[in-house]
C-alpha positions as CSV (number, residue, x, y, z in Angstrom):
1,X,318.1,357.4,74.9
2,X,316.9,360.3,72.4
3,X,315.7,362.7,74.9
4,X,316.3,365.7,73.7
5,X,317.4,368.6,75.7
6,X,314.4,370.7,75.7
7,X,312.2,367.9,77.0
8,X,315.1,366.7,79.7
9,X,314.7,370.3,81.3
10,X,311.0,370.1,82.1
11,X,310.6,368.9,85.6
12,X,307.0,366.9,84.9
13,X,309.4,365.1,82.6
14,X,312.8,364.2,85.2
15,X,309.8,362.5,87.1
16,X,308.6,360.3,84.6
17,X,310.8,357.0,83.4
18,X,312.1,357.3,80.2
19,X,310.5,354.1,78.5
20,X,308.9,355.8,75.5
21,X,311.7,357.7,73.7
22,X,314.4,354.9,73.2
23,X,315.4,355.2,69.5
24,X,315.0,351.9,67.6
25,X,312.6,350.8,70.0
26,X,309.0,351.1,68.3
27,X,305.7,349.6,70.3
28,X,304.8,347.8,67.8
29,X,301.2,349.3,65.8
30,X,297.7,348.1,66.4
31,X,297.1,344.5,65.6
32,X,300.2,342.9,65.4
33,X,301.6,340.5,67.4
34,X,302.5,341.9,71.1
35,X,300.0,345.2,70.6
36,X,297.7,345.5,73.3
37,X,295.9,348.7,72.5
38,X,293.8,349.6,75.3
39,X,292.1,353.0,75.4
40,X,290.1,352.4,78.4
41,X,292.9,351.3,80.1
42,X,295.6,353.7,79.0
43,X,293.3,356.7,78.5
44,X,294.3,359.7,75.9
45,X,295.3,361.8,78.5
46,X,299.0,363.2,78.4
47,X,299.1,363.5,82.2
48,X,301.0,367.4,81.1
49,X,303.7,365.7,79.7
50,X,305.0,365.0,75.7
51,X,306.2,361.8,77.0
52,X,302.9,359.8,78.5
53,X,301.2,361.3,74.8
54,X,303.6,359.3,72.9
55,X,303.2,356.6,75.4
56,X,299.5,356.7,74.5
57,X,299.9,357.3,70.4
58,X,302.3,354.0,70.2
59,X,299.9,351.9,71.2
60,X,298.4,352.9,67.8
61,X,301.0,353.8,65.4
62,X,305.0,354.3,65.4
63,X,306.2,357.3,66.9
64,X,310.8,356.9,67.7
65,X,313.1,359.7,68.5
66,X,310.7,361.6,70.5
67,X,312.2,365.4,70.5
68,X,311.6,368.3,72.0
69,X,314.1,370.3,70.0
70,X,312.6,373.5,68.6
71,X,314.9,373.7,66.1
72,X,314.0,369.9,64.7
73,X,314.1,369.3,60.9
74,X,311.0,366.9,61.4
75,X,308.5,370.2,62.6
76,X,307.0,371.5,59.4
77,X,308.0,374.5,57.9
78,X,304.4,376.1,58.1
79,X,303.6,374.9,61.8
80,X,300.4,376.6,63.3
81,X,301.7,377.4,66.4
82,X,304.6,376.6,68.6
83,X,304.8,377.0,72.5
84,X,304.0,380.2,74.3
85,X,301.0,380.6,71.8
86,X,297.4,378.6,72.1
87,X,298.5,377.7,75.8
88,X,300.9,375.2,74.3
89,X,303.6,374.4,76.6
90,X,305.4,371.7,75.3
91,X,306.2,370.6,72.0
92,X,307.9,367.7,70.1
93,X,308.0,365.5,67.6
94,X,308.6,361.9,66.2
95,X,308.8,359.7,63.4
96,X,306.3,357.1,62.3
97,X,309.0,355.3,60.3
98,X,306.8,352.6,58.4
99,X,304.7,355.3,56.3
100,X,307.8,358.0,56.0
101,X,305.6,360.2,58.4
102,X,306.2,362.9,61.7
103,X,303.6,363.0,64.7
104,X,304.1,366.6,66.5
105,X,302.7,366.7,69.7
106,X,301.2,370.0,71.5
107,X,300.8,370.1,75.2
108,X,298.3,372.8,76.2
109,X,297.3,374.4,79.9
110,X,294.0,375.1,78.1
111,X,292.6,373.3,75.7
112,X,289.3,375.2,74.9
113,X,292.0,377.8,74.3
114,X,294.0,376.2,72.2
115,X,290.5,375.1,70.0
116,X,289.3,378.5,69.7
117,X,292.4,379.6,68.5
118,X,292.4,377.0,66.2
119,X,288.9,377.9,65.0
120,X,290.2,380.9,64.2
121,X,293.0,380.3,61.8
122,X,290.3,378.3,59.6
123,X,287.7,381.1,59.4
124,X,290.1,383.6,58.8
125,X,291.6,381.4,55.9
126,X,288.2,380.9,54.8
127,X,287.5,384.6,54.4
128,X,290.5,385.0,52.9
129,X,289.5,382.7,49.9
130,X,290.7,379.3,51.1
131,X,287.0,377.0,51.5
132,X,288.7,374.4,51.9
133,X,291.0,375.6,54.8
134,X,290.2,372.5,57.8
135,X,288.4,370.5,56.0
136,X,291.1,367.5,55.7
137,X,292.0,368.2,59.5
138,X,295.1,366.2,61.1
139,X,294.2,368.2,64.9
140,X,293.7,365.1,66.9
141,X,292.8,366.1,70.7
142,X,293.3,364.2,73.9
143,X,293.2,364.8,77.1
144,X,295.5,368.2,77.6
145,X,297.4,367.5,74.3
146,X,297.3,367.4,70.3
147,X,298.8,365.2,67.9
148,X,299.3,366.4,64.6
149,X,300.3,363.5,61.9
150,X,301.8,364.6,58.6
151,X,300.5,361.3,56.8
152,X,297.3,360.0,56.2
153,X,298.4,356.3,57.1
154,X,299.3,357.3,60.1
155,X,296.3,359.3,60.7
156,X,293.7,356.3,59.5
157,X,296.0,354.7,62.7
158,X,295.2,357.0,65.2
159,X,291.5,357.1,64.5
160,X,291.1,354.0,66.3
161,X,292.0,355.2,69.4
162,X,290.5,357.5,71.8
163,X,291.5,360.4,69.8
164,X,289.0,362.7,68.3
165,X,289.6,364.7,65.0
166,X,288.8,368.6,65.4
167,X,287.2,370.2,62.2
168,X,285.9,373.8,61.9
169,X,285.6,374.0,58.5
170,X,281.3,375.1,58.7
171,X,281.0,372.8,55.6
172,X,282.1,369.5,57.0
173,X,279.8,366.8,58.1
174,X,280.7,364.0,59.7
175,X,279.0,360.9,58.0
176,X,276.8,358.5,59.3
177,X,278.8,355.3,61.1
178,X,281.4,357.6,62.5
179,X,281.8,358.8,66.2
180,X,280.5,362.6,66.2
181,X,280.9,364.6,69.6
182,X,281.0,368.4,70.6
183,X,284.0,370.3,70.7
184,X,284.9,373.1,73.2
185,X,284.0,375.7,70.8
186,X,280.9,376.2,68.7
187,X,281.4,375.5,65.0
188,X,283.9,372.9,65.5
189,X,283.4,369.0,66.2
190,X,284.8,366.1,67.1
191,X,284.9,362.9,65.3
192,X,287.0,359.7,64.3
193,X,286.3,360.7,60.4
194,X,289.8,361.0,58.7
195,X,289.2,363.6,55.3
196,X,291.4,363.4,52.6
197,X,291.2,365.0,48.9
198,X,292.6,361.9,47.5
199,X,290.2,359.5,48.6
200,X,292.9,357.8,50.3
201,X,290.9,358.7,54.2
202,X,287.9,357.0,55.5
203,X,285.5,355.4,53.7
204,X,282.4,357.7,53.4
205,X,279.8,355.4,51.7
206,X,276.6,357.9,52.8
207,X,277.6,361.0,51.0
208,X,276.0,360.4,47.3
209,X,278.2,361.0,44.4
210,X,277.4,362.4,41.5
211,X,277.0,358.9,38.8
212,X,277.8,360.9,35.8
213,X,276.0,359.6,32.3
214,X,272.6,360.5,31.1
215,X,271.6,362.7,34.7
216,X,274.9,364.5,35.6
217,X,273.8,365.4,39.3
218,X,271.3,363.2,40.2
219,X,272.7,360.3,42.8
220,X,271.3,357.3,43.1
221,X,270.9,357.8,46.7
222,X,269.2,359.8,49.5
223,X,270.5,363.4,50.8
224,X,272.1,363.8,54.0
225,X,269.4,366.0,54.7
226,X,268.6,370.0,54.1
227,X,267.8,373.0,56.6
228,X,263.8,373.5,57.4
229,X,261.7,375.8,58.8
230,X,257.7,375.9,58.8
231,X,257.2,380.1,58.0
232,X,258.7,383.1,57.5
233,X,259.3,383.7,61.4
234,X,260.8,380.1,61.7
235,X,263.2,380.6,58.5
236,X,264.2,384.3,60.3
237,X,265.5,382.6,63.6
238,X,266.8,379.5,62.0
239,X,269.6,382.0,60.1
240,X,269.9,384.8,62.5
241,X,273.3,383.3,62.7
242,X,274.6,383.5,59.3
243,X,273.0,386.6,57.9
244,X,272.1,389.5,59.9
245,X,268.4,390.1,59.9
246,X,268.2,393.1,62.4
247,X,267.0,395.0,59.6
248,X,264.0,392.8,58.0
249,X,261.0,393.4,55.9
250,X,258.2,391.6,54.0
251,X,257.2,394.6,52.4
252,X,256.9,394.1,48.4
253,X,257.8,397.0,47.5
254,X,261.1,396.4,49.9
255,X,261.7,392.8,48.8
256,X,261.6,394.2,45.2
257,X,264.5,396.1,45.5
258,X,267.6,396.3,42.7
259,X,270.8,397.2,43.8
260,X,274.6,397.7,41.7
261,X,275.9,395.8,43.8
262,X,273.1,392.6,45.0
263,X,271.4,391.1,42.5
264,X,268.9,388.4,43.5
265,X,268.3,385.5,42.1
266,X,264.4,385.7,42.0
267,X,263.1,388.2,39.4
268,X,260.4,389.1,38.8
269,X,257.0,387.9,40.3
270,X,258.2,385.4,43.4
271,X,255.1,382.8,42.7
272,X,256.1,382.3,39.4
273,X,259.7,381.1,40.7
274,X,257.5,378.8,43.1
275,X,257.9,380.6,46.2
276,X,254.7,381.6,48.3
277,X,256.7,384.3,51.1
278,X,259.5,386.6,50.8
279,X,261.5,389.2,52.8
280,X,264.7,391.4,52.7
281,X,267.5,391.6,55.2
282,X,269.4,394.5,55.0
283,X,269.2,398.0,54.4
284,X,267.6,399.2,51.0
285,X,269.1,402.8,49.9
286,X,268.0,405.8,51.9
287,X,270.8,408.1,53.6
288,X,272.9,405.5,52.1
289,X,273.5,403.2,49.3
290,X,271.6,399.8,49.7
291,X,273.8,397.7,51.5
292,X,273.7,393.9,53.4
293,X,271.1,392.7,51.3
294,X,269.9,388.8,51.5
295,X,266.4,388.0,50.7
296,X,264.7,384.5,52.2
297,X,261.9,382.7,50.8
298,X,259.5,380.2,51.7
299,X,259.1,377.8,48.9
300,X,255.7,376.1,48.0
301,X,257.1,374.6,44.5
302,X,260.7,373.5,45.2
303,X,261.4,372.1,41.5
304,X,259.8,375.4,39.8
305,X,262.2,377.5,42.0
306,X,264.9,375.1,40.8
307,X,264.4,375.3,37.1
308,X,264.1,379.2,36.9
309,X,267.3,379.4,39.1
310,X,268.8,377.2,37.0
311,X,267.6,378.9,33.6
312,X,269.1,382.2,35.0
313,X,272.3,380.9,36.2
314,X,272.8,379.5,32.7
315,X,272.2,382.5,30.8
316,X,274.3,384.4,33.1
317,X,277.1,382.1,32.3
318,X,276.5,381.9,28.8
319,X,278.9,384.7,27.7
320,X,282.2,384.2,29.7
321,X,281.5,381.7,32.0
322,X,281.1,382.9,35.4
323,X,278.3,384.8,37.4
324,X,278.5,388.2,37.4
325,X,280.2,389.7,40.5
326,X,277.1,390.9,42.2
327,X,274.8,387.8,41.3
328,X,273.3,386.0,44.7
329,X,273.9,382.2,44.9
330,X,270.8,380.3,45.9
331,X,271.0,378.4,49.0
332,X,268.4,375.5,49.4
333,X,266.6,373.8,52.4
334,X,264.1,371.9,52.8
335,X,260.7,374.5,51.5
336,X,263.0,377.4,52.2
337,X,266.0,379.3,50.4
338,X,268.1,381.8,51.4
339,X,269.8,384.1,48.2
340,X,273.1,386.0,49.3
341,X,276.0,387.1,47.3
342,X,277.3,387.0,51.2
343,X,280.6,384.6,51.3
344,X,281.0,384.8,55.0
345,X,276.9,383.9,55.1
346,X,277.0,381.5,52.9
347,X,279.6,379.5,54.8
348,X,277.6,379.8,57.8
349,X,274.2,378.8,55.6
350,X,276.2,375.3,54.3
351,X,276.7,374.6,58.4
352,X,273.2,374.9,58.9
353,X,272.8,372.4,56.2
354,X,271.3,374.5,53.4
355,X,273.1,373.9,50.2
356,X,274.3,375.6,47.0
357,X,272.2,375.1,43.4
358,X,275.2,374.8,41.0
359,X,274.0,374.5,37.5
360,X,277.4,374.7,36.0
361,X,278.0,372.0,33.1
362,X,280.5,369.4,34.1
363,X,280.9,370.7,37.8
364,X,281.9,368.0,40.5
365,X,282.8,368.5,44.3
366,X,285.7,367.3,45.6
367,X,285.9,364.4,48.3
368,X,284.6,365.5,51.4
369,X,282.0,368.1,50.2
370,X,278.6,367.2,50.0
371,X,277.0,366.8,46.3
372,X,273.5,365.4,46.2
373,X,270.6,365.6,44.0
374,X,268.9,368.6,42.8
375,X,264.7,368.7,41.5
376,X,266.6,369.1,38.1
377,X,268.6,367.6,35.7
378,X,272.2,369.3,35.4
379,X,272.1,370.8,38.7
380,X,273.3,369.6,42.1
381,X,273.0,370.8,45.7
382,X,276.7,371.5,47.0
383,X,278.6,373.0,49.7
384,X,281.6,373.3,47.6
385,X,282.4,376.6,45.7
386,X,285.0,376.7,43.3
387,X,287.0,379.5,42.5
388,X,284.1,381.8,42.3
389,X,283.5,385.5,41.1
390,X,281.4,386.5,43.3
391,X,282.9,388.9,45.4
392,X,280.1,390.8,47.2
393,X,280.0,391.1,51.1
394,X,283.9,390.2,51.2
C-alpha cells in the first residue's frame, strides 16, 4: 500500500479500507472489460475523504499511488491553492499512467467557498491582461471535492462522469449538446464541456468558424445568438452590470461629448451610423475631467452601423496597426451596441452575449471563443481580444 503519511494521519481516513490506493492496481477506465461505471450508483461525492474521490474518479480514468504528501513531485509547481486556503482540507494526488498525466484532488469544508475564491483568481488574472485566464478550465467539482487533471485525455475521461467543469472566464459559453448547470457563484457555470486551445477537447460543432476564402468572417452558419433589448430603458437595465450607468443622460449635447481620454466610435450625426437613440454613462467634465464614459445606442440599421464602424476602425489602423489607446471598441447585440474603451466592461458585455466588431485583416479567434458573422464583409463578431492597445478604464 502507497498511503502516504499525510493521508494515514487523518482520522476520516483510518476508518475507511484501503482498497483504492494499492500501487499497480488500476480500476481499469470506462469501457473496457470489467468497468462498471456507475454514477448513480457511486455518486461524486467524496464522503470528506481523498480516498472515496479517487474511488469515484477510477471508475472513469487511472488514478495509482494515491498521495497525500505535500511535498510530492507530481503537484504542479504553480498549484492554485493548497490546504488551509479555499476551505481545502485535504489534498493529494495520483497518476493517470496511460496518458503520462496527475489528478490532484481538493477536499473542501465549503465548496461555494472554494468557487468564489476560484472566481476570483480568473477575474483578477483577467484584469491583469490574461483574457484567456479559465477559459480551458481543468476544476472539476463533486460533491465536497475537486479534481484537477493535468491532461486533456484524462480530462475528455472524466467528463463522462458526474463531474461538472467550473468555468468563470465571462466569455465562455457552453455549446449546445452539452450539460450546462449553475454554479455556486454568479459568473461561473457548470458543464461537461472540456476547452482546449489545441482542438484536442470536445467537439464543439455549433460555434461557426470563420471559412476563410472570398468572405473572411462570414460563417456558413447561424450565431449563438446576441444581447437584446426593445428601448433605451431596456438596454440601461440589461448592462447595469457591466458598465456603471448611475450617471446617465440622453441629452445631445451630453452624448456629443469628446474626451483625451474616450473616444467613441460613433462620430458625428448618430442616424447616419444607423442608430435611432443614444445616451452617455459617465461623468462629462465639470469640477473634474470627463471620466467613466460609455455611450449605448439603440440601432435601427444594424449593417449601416457596421460599415461606418468598420470604415473608422480601418483608418485608425491604417498607420501602425493598432487603435489608438483611447478608441472605444463596439460591442454588438441584437438592435443595440454598447461603445466602451472599458476592459473590465467589456468582459462583463461578452457575458451578456454582446460581441466585439473586429475589422482587423486576417484576424481569427482561437478555439473556444466565439467568431460569427458580422453585416459586413471583413468583419466578425468576437469575444476574443488579442493583445490589444487599448488601455482606458484599466
Amino acid at each position: 500500500m502507497r498511503l502516504q503519511r499525510t493521508l494515514a494521519a487523518t482520522a476520516a481516513l483510518i476508518a475507511l479500507p484501503a482498497l483504492a490506493a494499492c500501487k499497480g492496481d488500476p480500476a481499469p477506465p470506462a469501457g473496457r472489460a470489467g468497468a462498471s461505471p456507475s454514477p448513480s450508483a457511486a455518486g461524486p461525492s467524496a464522503g470528506g475523504s481523498i480516498i472515496e474521490a479517487q474511488q469515484y474518479v477510477r471508475q472513469f480514468t487511472a488514478c495509482e499511488d494515491l498521495s497525500g504528501e505535500p511535498n510530492d513531485p507530481r503537484l504542479p509547481l504553480t498549484e492554485f491553492t493548497r490546504v488551509g486556503q479555499w476551505s481545502v482540507t485535504q489534498r493529494g494526488v495520483c497518476s493517470d499512467r496511460p496518458v503520462h498525466g496527475e489528478l490532484v484532488f481538493y477536499v473542501t469544508s465549503d465548496m461555494k467557498e472554494f468557487q468564489e475564491r476560484y472566481k476570483q483568481k480568473v477575474m483578477d488574472a483577467i484584469k491583469g491582461g490574461d483574457g484567456a485566464s479559465g477559459l480551458n478550465s481543468r476544476v472539476f467539482v463533486g460533491k465536497g471535492y475537486v479534481v484537477t487533471p493535468t491532461q486533456t485525455k484524462s480530462a475528455l475521461a472524466l467528463a463522462r462522469s458526474d463531474l461538472r467543469i467550473l468555468t468563470c472566464n465571462p466569455t465562455f459559453a457552453v455549446p449546445k449538446g452539452y450539460k450546462k448547470e449553475k454554479a455556486l457563484v454568479e459568473g461561473c457555470v457548470l458543464s461537461d464541456f472540456v476547452n482546449s486551445s489545441d482542438g484536442s477537447g470536445s467537439p464543439n460543432l455549433e460555434t461557426p468558424q470563420d471559412p476563410g476564402g472570398e468572405k473572411p468572417g462570414q460563417p456558413a452558419q447561424g450565431s449563438l445568438g446576441l444581447a437584446r433589448a426593445g428601448s433605451m430603458a431596456e438596454l440601461k437595465k440589461l448592462v447595469a452590470s457591466s458598465v456603471d450607468c448611475s450617471h446617465f443622460s440622453t441629452d445631445p449635447d451630453a452624448v456629443a461629448i469628446r474626451s483625451i481620454d474616450y473616444a467613441p466610435v460613433v462620430d458625428g450625426n448618430p442616424l447616419d451610423w444607423g442608430v435611432n437613440g443614444r445616451a452617455l454613462c459617465g461623468e462629462p467634465a465639470g469640477a473634474r475631467r470627463a471620466h467613466d464614459l460609455n455611450w449605448l445606442d439603440t440601432v435601427g440599421d444594424m449593417k449601416k452601423l457596421q460599415t461606418k464602424a468598420k470604415s473608422a476602425q480601418l483608418a485608425d489602423l491604417k498607420d501602425d496597426g493598432k487603435l489608438k489607446a483611447t478608441a472605444s471598441l463596439l460591442l454588438v447585440g441584437d438592435g443595440v451596441a454598447v461603445e466602451t474603451n472599458d476592459p473590465s466592461a467589456r468582459f462583463g458585455l461578452y457575458q451578456q452575449q454582446f460581441l466585439y466588431l473586429n475589422c482587423t485583416p486576417g484576424f481569427s479567434a482561437p478555439t473556444g471563443y466565439r467568431m460569427e458573422r458580422s453585416q459586413v464583409d471583413g468583419c466578425v463578431l468576437t469575444n476574443y481580444e488579442p493583445e490589444h492597445p487599448v488601455v482606458g478604464g484599466r
